[in-house]
C-alpha positions as CSV (number, residue, x, y, z in Angstrom):
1,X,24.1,-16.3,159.4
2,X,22.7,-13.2,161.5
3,X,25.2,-10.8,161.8
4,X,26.5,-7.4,162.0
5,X,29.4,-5.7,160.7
6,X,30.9,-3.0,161.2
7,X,33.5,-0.5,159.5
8,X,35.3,2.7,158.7
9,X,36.5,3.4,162.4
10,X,40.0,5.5,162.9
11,X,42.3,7.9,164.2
12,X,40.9,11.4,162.9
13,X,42.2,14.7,164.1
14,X,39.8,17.1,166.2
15,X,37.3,18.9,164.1
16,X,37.7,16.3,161.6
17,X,35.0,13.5,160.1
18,X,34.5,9.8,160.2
19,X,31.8,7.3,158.4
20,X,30.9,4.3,159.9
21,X,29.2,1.7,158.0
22,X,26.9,-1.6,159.2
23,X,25.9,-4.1,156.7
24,X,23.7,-6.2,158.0
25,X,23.2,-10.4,157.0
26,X,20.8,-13.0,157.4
27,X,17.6,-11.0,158.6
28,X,14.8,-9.2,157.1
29,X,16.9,-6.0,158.2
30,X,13.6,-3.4,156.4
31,X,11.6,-4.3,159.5
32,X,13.9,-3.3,162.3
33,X,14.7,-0.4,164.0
34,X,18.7,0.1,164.1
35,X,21.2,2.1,166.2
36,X,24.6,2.9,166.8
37,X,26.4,3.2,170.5
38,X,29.8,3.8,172.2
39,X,31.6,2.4,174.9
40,X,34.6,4.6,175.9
41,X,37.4,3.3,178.2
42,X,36.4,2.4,181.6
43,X,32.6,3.9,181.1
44,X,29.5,2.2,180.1
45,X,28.2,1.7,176.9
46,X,25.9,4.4,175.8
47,X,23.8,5.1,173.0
48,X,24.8,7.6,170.0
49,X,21.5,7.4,167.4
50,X,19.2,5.0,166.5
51,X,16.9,5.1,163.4
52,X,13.9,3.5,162.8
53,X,12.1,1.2,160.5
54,X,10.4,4.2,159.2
55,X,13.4,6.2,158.7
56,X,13.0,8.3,162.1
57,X,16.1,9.4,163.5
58,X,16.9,10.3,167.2
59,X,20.2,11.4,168.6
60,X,22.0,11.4,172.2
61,X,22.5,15.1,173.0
62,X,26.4,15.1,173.0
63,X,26.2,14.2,169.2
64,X,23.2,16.4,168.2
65,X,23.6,18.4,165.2
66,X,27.1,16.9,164.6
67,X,26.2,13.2,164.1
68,X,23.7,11.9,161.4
69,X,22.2,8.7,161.5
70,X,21.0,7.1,157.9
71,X,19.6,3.2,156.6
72,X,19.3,2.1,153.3
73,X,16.9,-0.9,153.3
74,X,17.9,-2.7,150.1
75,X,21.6,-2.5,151.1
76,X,20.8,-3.7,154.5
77,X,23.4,-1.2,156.1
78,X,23.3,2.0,158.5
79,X,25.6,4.4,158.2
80,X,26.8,7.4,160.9
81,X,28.3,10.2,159.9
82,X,29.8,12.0,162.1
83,X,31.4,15.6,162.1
84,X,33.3,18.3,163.7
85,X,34.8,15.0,165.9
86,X,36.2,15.9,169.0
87,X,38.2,13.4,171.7
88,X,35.6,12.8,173.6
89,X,34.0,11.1,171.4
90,X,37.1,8.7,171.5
91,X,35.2,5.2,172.0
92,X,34.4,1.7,170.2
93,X,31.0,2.3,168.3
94,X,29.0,-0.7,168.2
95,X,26.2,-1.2,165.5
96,X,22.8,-2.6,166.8
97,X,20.4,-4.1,166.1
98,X,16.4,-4.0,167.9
99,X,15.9,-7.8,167.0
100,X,13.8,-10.4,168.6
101,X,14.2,-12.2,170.9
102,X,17.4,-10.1,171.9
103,X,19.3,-7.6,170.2
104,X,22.2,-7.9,167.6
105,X,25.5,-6.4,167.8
106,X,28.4,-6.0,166.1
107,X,32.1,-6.7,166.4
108,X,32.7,-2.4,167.2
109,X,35.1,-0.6,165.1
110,X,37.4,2.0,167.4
111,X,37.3,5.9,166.5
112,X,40.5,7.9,168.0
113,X,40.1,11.0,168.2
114,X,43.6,13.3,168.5
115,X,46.1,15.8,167.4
């Protein structure tokens, strides 16, 4: 089955960290490039990172040099670290996937973040 999951979302006080993890299932996930996004309430769904096949990384401004975006192949799962959270960054984070014919998604996993 071709799926995404995701975890290690929750409630984190300002300045603190989070990790969220993405294995992925039933593709060849080497091949593809992978991202993360967010979807706050009441405001599109926008992108965070993504990460390429190649190991390229490339990051939405609001998260730049606090966010980092990593893959590991052979575990088919993408990790984002993220740092120095603050609560605007309050959102569901949603791990995708650039697959063809369309792209994968996962489930989301919420990230809270307040005193």
């Amino acid at each position: 089955q071709v799926q995404l999951v995701e975890s290690g979302g929750g409630l984190v006080q300002p300045g603190g960290s989070l990790r969220l993890s993405c294995a992925a299932s039933g593709f060849i996930f080497s091949i593809y490039d992978m991202g993360w996004y967010r979807q706050a309430p009441g405001k599109q769904r926008e992108l965070v990172a993504t990460i390429t096949a190649i190991d390229r990384p490339n990051y939405a401004d609001s998260v730049q040099g606090r966010f980092t975006i990593s893959r590991d192949n052979a575990k088919k799962t993408v990790w984002l670290q993220m740092n120095n959270l603050k609560p605007e960054d309050t959102a569901v984070y949603y791990c995708n996937c650039k697959f063809f014919p369309s792209d994968l998604w996962g489930q989301g996993t919420l990230v809270t973040v307040s005193s």
